[in-house]
C-alpha positions in Angstrom: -124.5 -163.4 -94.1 -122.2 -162.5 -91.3 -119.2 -164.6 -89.7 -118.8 -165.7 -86.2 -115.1 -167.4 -85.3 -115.0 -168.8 -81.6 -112.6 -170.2 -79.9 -112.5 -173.2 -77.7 -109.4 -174.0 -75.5 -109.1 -177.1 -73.6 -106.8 -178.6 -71.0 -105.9 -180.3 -68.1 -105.6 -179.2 -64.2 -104.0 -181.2 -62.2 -105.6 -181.7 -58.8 -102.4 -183.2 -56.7 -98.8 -182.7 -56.3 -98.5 -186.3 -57.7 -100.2 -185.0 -60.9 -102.1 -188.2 -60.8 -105.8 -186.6 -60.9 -106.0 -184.2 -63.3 -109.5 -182.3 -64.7 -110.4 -181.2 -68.2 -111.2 -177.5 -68.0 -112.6 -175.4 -71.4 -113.5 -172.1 -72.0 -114.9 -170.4 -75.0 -114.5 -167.0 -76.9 -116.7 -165.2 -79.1 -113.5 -163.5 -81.3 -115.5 -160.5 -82.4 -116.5 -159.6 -79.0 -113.9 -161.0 -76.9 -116.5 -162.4 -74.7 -115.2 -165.8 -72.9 -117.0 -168.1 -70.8 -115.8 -171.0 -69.0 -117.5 -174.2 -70.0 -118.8 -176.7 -67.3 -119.8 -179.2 -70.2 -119.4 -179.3 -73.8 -123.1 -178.9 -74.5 -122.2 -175.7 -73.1 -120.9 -174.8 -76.2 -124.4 -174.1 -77.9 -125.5 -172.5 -75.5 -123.3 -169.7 -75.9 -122.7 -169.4 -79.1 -126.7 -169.2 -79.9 -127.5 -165.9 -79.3 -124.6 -164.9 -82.0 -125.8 -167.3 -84.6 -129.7 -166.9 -83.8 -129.7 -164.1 -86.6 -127.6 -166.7 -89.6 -128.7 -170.3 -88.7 -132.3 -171.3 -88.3 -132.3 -172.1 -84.4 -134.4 -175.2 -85.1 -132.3 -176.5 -87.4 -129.5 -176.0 -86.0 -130.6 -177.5 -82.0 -132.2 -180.7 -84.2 -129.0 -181.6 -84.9 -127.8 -184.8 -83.0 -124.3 -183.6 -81.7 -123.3 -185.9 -78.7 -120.5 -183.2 -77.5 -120.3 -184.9 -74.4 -119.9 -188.0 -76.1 -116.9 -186.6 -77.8 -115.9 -185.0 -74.2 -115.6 -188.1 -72.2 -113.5 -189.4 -75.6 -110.8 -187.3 -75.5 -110.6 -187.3 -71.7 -110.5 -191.5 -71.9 -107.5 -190.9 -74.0 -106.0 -188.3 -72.5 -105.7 -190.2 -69.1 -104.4 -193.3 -71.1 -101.4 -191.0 -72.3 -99.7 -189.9 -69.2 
């Protein structure tokens, strides 16, 4: 069984002077291989790590599962907007 470690940075740009509109930006790494991509959605997420974990999960298996990521995306950007 091999290991894959990613890495998933999130954080806020703001968009104005004011800093009163701000965007949630993420971008993901693959550790081994130093590849990064920049994530336009959280869903995003499987779709790049798949092809490194095609060959250790079963693929059906593992896209049956019921993640709402963008559930959990609009989540933390509700609260993060509430804490300014």
């Amino acid at each position: 069984m091999s290991e894959h470690i990613f890495i998933i940075r999130v954080w806020h740009e703001h968009r104005d002077l004011g800093h009163t509109q701000s965007v949630l930006r993420s971008v993901i790494q693959h550790v081994p291989s130093k590849k990064k991509s920049l994530l336009s959605e959280f869903n995003s997420i499987l779709e790049f790590a798949m092809p490194y974990l095609q060959d250790t999960v079963d693929p059906i298996q593992f896209r049956n599962k019921q993640i709402d990521i963008n559930s959990s995306h609009r989540q933390l950007l509700n609260a993060s907007q509430g804490n300014r």
